[in-house]
TORMI-969198 format. One record per residue (C-alpha): residue in three letters; x, y, z. Coordinates in steps of 0.02 Angstrom, whole numbers, padded with zeros to 5 digits, always signed. Layout:
N
ALAXYZ
...
REM end
This chain:
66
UNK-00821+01829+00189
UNK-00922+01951+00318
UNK-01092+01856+00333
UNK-01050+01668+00296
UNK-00901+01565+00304
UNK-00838+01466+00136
UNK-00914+01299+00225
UNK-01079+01378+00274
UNK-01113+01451+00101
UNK-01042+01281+00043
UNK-01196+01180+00119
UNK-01328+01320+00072
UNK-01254+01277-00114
UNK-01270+01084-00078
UNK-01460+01115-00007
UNK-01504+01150-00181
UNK-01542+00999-00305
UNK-01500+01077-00471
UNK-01310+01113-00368
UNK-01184+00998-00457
UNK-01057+01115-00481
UNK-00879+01028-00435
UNK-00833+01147-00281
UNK-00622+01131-00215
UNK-00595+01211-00055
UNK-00463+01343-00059
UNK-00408+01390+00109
UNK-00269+01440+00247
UNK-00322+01293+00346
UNK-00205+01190+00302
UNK-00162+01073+00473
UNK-00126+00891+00444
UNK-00325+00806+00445
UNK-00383+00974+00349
UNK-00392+00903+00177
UNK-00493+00754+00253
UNK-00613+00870+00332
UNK-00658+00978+00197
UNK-00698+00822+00081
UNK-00800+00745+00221
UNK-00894+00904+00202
UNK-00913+00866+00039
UNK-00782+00954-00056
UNK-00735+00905-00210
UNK-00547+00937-00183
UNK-00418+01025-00054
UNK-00314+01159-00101
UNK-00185+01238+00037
UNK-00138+01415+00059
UNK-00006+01447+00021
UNK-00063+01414-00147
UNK+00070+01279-00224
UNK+00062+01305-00413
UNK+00078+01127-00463
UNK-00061+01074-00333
UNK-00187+01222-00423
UNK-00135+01141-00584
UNK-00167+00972-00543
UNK-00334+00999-00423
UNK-00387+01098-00583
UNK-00367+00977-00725
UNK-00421+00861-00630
UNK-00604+00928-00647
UNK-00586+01029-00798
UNK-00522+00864-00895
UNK-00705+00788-00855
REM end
């Protein structure tokens, strides 16, 4: 993204009260404390590039199963 990273548009989202949408963080950063990070930002989930197929499968039932 040109203007805002995924985080920064991620709290502008979170600002808003009527936001509840389940958000999973889909991203390259993918050291060892990343996926702790992103959900103490408030992510709903962690997803790793390269994109494991049975991860995406499992991150995405998890909340479509709700």
């Amino acid at each position: 993204m040109s203007e805002m990273s995924g985080v920064e548009t991620f709290k502008l989202l979170k600002e808003k009260n009527q936001f509840d949408t389940p958000v999973i963080a889909l991203t390259a950063d993918a050291d060892i404390d990343s996926k702790e990070k992103y959900l103490a930002l408030g992510f709903d989930g962690y997803i790793p590039k390269p994109i494991n197929i049975e991860l995406l499968k499992k991150g995405l039932s998890n909340w479509l199963n709700q």
